[in-house]
Each structure stands twice: as C-alpha cells, then as structure tokens.
C-alpha positions in Angstrom: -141.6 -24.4 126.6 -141.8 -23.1 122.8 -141.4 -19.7 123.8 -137.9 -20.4 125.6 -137.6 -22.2 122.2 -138.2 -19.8 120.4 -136.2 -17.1 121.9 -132.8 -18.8 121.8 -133.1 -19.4 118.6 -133.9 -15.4 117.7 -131.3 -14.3 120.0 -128.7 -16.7 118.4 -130.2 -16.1 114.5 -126.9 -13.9 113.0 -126.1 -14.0 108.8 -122.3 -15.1 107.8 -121.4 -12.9 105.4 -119.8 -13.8 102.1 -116.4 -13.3 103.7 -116.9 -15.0 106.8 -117.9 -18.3 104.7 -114.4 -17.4 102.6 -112.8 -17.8 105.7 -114.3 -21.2 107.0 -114.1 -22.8 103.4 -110.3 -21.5 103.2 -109.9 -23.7 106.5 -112.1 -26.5 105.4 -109.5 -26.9 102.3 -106.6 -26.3 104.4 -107.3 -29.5 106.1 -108.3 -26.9 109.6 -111.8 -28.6 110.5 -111.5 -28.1 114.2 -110.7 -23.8 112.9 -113.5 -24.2 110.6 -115.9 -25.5 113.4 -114.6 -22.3 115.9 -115.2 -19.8 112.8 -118.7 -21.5 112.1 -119.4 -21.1 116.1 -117.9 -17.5 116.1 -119.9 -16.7 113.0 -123.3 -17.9 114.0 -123.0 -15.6 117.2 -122.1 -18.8 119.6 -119.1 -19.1 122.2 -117.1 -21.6 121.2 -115.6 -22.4 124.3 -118.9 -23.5 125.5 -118.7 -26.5 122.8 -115.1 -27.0 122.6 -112.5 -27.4 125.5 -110.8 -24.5 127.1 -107.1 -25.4 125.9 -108.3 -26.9 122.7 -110.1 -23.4 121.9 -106.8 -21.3 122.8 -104.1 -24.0 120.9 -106.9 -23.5 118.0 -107.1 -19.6 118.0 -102.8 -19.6 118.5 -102.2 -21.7 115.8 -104.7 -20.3 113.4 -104.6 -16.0 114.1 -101.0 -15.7 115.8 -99.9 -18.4 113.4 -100.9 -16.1 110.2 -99.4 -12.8 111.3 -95.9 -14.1 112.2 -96.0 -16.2 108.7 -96.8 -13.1 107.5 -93.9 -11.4 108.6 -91.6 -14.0 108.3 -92.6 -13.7 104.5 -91.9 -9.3 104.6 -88.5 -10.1 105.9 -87.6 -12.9 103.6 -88.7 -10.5 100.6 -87.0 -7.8 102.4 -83.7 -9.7 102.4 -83.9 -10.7 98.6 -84.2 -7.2 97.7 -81.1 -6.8 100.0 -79.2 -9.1 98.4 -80.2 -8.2 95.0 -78.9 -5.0 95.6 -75.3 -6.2 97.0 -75.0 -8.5 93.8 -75.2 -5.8 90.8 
C-alpha cells in the first residue's frame, strides 16, 4: 500500500515556476479563484477535469485564455483607431 503511495506522489511531484505562481496570484487578485484552482491543478501536473466538472473546466479555460487574447485585440484596434483619428485631426 505505501509503495502505490508513494509512487503517485513521485509521478505527480512537478515545481511551479516563478511565473506560473505570477499567473495564479494575478487570478487570485482578480477575484478568478475557480482559474486559480485550474492553473494550481495544471501547474502541479494534475488534470483538472478530473476534479472540476466538464463544462465548468471549458466555461473556465474560455473565459480566462480566449477571453485575454480578444481583449487584447480589442485594445490594438482601439489604439489603432486613436492614432487614426489623431491623424485626421491635425
């Protein structure tokens, strides 16, 4: 019994790097604690999805990595536009 013990945890044993705990303390103050939880999971070398429901796990990864890039973008075209209309006002 100790050995199966014992070899889950080894096989399970992974570091979070400095920037991986950036990332779950940026979600942690954000108010994300169900993100935080996935990244923690994800991090340690765990599937999430074995803790945390199917469609809970997918609205959590949409909101949180899909949800960044298009903000992302939404910001590029907003500073593209400014520069735009910069330009058309001198």
């Amino acid at each position: 019994m100790n050995q199966l013990n014992s070899s889950a945890s080894t096989q399970n044993s992974k570091k979070i790097n400095t920037e991986q705990i950036e990332q779950i303390i940026k979600a942690i103050i954000a108010g994300k604690y169900s993100w935080a939880c996935v990244l923690i999971l994800r991090f340690s070398g765990y599937n999430p999805i074995d803790y945390i429901p199917y469609r809970t796990y997918i609205r959590l990864v949409k909101n949180n990595c899909l949800g960044e890039s298009s903000k992302s973008k939404h910001r590029e075209k907003k500073e593209v536009f400014d520069i735009n209309s910069n330009w058309i006002g001198l």
